[in-house]
Backbone as XML, in Angstrom:
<?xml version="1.0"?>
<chain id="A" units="angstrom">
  <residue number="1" name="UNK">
    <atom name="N" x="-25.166" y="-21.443" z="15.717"/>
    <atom name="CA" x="-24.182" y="-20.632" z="15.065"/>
    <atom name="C" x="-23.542" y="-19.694" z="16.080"/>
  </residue>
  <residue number="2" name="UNK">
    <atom name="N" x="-22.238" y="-19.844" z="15.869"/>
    <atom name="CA" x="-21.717" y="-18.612" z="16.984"/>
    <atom name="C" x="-21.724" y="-17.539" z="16.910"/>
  </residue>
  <residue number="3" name="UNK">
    <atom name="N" x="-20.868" y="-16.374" z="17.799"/>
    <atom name="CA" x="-21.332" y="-15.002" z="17.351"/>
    <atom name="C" x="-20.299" y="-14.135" z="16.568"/>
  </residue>
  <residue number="4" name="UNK">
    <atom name="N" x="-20.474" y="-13.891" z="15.438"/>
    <atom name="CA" x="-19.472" y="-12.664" z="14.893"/>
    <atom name="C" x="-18.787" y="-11.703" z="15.493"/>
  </residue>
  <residue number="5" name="UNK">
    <atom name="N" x="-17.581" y="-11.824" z="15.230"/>
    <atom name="CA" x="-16.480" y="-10.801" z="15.763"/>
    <atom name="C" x="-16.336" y="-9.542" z="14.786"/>
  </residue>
  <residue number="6" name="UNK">
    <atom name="N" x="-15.877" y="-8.402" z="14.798"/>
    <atom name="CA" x="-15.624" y="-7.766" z="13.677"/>
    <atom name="C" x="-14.076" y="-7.959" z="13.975"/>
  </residue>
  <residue number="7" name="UNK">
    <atom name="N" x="-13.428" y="-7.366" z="12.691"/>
    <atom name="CA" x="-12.126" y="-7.377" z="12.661"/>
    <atom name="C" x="-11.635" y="-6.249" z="13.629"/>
  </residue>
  <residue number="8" name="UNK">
    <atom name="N" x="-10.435" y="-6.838" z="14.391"/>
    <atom name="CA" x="-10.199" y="-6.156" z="15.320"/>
    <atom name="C" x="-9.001" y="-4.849" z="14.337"/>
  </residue>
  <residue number="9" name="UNK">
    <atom name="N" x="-8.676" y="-3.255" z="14.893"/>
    <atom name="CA" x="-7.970" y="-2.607" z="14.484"/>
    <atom name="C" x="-6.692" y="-2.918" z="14.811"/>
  </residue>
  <residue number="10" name="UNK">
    <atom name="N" x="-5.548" y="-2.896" z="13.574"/>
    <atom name="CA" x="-4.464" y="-3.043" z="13.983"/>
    <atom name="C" x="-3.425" y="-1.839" z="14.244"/>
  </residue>
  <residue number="11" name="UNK">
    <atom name="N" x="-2.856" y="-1.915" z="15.121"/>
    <atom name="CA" x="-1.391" y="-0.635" z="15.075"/>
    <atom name="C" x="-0.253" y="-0.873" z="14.609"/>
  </residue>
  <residue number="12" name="UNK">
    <atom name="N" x="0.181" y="-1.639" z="14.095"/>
    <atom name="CA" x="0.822" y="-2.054" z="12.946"/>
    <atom name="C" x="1.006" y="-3.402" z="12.141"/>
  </residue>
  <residue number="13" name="UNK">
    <atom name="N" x="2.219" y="-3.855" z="11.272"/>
    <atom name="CA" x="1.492" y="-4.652" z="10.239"/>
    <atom name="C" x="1.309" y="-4.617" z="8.949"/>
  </residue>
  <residue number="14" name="UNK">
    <atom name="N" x="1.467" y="-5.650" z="8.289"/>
    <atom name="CA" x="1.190" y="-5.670" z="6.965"/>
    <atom name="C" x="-0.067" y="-5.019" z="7.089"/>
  </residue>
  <residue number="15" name="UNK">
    <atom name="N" x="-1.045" y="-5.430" z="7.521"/>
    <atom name="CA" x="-2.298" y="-4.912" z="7.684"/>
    <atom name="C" x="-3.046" y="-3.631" z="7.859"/>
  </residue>
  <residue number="16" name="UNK">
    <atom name="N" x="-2.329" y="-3.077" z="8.702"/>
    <atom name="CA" x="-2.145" y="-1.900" z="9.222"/>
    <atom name="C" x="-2.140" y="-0.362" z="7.881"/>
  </residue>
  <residue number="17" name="UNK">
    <atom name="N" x="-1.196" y="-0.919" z="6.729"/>
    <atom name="CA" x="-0.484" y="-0.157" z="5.849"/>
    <atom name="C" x="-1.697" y="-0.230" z="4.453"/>
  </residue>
  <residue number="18" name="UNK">
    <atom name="N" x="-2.028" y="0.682" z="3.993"/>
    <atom name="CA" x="-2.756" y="0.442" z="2.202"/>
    <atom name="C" x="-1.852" y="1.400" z="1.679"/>
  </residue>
  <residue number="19" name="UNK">
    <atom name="N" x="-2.508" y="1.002" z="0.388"/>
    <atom name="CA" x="-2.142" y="1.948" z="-1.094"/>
    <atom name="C" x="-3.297" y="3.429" z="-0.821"/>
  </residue>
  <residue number="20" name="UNK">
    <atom name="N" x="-2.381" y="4.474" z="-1.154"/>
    <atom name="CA" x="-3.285" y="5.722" z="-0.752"/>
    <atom name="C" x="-4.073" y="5.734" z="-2.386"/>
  </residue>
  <residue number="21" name="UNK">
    <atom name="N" x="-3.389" y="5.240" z="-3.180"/>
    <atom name="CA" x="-4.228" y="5.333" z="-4.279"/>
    <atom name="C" x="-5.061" y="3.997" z="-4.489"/>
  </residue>
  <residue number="22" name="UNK">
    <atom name="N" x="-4.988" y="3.069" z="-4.744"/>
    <atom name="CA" x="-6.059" y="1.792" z="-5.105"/>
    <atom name="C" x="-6.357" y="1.284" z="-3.130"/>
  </residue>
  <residue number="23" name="UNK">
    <atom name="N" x="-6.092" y="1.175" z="-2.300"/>
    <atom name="CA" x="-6.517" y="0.225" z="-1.598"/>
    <atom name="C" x="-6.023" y="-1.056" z="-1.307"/>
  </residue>
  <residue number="24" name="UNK">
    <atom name="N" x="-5.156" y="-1.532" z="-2.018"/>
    <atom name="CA" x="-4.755" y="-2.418" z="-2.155"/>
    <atom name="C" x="-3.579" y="-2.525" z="-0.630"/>
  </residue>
  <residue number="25" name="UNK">
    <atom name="N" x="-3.272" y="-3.969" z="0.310"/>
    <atom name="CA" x="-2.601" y="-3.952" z="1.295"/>
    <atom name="C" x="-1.338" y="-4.886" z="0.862"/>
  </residue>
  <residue number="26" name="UNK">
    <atom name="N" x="-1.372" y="-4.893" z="-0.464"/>
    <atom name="CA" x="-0.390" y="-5.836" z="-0.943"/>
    <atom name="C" x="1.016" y="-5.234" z="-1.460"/>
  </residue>
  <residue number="27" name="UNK">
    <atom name="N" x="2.440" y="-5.422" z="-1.038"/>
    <atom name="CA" x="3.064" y="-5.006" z="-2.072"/>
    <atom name="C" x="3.452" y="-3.123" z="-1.971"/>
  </residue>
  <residue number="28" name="UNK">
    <atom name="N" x="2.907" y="-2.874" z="-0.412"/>
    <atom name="CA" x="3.082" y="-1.192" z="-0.463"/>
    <atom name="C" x="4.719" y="-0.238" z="0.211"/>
  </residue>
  <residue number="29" name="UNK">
    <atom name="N" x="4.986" y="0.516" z="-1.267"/>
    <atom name="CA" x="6.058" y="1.274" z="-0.885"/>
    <atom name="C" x="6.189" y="2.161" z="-0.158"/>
  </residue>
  <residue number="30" name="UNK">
    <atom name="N" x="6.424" y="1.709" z="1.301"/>
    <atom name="CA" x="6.686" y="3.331" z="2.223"/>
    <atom name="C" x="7.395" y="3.971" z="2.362"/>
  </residue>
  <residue number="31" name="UNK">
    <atom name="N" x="8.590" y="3.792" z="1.543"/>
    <atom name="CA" x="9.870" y="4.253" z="1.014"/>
    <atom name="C" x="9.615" y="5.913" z="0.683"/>
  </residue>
  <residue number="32" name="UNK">
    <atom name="N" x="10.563" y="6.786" z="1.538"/>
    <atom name="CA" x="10.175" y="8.349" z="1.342"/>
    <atom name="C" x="9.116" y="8.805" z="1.385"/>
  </residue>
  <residue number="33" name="UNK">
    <atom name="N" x="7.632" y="8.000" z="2.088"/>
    <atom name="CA" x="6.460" y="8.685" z="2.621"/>
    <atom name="C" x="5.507" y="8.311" z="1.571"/>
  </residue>
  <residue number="34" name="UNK">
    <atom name="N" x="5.999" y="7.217" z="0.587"/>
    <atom name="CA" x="4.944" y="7.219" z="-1.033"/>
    <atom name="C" x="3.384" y="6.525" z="-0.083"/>
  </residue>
  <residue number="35" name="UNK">
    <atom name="N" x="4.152" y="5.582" z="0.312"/>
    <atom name="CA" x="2.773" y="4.544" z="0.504"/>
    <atom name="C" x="1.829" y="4.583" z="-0.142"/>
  </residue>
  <residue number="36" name="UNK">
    <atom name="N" x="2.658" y="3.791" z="-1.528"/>
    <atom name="CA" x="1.427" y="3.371" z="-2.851"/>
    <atom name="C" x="2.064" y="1.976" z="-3.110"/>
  </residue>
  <residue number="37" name="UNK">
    <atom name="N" x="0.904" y="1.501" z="-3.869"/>
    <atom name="CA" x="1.842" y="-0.521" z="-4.006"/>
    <atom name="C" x="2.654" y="0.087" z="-5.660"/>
  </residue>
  <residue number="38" name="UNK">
    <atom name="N" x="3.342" y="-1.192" z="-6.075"/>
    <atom name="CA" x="4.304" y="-1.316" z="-6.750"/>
    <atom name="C" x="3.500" y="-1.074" z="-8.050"/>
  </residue>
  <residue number="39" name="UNK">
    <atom name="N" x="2.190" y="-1.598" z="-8.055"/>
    <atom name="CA" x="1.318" y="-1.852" z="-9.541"/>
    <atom name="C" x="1.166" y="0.121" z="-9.833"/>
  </residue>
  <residue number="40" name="UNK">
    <atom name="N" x="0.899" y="0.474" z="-8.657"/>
    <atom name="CA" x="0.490" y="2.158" z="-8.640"/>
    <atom name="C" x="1.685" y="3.119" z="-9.196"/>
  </residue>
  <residue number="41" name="UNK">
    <atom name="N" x="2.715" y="2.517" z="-8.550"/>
    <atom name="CA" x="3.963" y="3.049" z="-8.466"/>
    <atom name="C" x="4.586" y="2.972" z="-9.771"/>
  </residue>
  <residue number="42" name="UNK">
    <atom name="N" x="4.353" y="1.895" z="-10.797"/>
    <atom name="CA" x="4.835" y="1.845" z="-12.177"/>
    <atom name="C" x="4.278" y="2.694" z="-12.627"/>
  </residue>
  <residue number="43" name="UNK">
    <atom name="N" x="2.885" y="3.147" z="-12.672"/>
    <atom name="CA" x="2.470" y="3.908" z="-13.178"/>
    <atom name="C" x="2.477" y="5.253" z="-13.432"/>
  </residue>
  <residue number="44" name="UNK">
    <atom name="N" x="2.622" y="5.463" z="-12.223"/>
    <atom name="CA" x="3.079" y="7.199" z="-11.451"/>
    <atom name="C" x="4.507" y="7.696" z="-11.202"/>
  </residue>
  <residue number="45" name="UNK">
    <atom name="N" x="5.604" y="7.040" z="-11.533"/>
    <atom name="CA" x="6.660" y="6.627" z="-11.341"/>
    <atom name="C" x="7.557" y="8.107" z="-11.928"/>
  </residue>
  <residue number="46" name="UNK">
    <atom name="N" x="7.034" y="7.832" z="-13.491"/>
    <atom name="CA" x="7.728" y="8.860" z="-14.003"/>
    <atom name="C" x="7.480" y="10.526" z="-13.676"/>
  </residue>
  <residue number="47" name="UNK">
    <atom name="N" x="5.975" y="10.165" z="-13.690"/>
    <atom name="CA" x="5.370" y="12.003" z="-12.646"/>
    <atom name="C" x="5.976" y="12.400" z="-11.498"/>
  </residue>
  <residue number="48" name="UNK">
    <atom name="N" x="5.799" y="11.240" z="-10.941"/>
    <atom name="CA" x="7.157" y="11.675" z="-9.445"/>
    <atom name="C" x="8.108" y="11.738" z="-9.854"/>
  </residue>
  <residue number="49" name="UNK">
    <atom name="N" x="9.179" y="11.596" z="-10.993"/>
    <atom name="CA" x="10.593" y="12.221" z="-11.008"/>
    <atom name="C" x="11.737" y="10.855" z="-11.166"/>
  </residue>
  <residue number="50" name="UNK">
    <atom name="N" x="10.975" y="9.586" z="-10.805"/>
    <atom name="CA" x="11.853" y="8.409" z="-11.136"/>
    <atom name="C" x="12.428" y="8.163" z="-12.182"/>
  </residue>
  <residue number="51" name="UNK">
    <atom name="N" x="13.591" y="7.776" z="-12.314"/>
    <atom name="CA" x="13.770" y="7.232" z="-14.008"/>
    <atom name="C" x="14.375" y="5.712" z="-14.069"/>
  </residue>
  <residue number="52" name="UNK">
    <atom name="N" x="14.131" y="4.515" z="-14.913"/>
    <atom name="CA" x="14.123" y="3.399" z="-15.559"/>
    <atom name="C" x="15.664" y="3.585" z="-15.559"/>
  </residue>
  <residue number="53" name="UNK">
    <atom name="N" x="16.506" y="2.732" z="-15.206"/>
    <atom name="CA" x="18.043" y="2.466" z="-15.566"/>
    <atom name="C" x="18.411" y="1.184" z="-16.524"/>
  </residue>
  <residue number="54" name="UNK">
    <atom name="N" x="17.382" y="0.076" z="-16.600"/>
    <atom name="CA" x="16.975" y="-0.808" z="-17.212"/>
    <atom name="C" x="16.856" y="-1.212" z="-18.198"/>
  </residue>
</chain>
C-alpha cells in the first residue's frame, strides 16, 4: 500500500472559498464580502436587506 498524502492547502480556488455559515464549498456568494452559498443566502436574504422582484 502506498503512502498517504494529506490534502495539500490551497491559495485560491473553488476550494480555497466556504460558506461562513454551513461549510459548504459549493455555490458561494462573494459578492459584497457575504461569502455564504446560495441555499444560506435564501434564507438570510431578507435580514440582510434584500428584496424578491419576482
Amino acid at each position: 500500500m502506498g503512502k498517504i498524502r494529506p490534502p495539500r492547502d490551497r491559495k485560491f480556488g473553488k476550494q480555497k472559498v466556504m460558506c461562513i455559515r454551513c461549510g459548504t464549498r459549493e455555490a458561494v456568494i462573494r459578492k459584497y464580502g457575504l461569502n455564504i452559498c446560495r441555499r444560506c443566502f435564501r434564507e438570510i436574504a431578507p435580514e440582510l436587506g434584500f428584496k424578491k422582484y419576482s
